[in-house]
N, C-alpha and C positions, 0 to 999 in steps of 0.2 A: 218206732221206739227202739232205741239202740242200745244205750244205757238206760238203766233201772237199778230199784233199790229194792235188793229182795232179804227179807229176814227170815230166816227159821228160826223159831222157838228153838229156846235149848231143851226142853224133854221131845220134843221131834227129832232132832239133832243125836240124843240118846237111842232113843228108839231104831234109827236107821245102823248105827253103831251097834245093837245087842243083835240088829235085825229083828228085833217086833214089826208085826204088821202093823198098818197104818192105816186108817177108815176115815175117806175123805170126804170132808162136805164143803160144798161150793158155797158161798156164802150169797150167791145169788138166791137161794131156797130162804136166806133170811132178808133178804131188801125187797125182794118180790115176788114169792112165793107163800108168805106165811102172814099170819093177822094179828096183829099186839092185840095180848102181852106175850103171845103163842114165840112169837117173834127172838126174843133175848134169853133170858134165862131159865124159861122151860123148855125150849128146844135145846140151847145146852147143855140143861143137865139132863136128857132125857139121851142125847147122843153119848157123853161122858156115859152113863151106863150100860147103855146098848151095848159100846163098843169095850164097856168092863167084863160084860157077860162072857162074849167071843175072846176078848184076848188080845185083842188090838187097840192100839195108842189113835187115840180122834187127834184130828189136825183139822180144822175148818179153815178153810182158807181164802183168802180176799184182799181186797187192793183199800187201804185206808190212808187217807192222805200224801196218795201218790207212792205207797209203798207198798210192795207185794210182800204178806206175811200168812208162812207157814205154820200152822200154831198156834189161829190167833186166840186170846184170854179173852175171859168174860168179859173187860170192860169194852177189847174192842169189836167182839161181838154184837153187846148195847150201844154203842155209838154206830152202826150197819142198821142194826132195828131203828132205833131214833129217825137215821137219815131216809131212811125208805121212802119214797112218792116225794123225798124234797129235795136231796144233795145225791143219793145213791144213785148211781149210773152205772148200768150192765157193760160191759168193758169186753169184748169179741178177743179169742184167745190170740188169735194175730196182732191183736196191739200192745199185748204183753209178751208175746213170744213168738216173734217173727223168726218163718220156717228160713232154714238157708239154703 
């Protein structure tokens, strides 16, 4: 993969700018790691506050329709949980970011 479509959130985007830390979650812990409704919006919000506690900005991150997004929002979190065991496919870091 040569070209890609990577988004960052704009309050990620902020955060790198104030330089707040950033507390990453691989969104692979939500397509096949975790058990609906555990999956979308209570892992979520339970990360959004974890990482209010400490001080740092959560960015979950994940590949959704072919696009790599930094930051991803509730909905496309729940659209990751949804696709679990049907469309979501684990993606090896070499296919999104081949070393040079």
């Amino acid at each position: 993969m040569t070209a890609y479509d990577l988004h960052i959130a704009t309050h990620i985007q902020q955060a790198i700018q104030r330089k707040i830390g950033r507390g990453l979650l691989e969104s692979t812990v939500i397509t096949h790691g975790l058990l609906l409704p555990t999956k979308s919006g209570n892992c979520f919000c339970r990360w959004k506050t974890l990482s209010a506690t400490v001080g740092i900005m959560p960015a979950t991150i994940g590949v959704v329709g072919g696009r790599i997004i930094v930051g991803m929002n509730e909905d496309e979190i729940g659209h990751l949980a949804q696709a679990a065991g049907n469309s979501a496919r684990k993606w090896p870091a070499g296919a999104i970011c081949p070393s040079h």
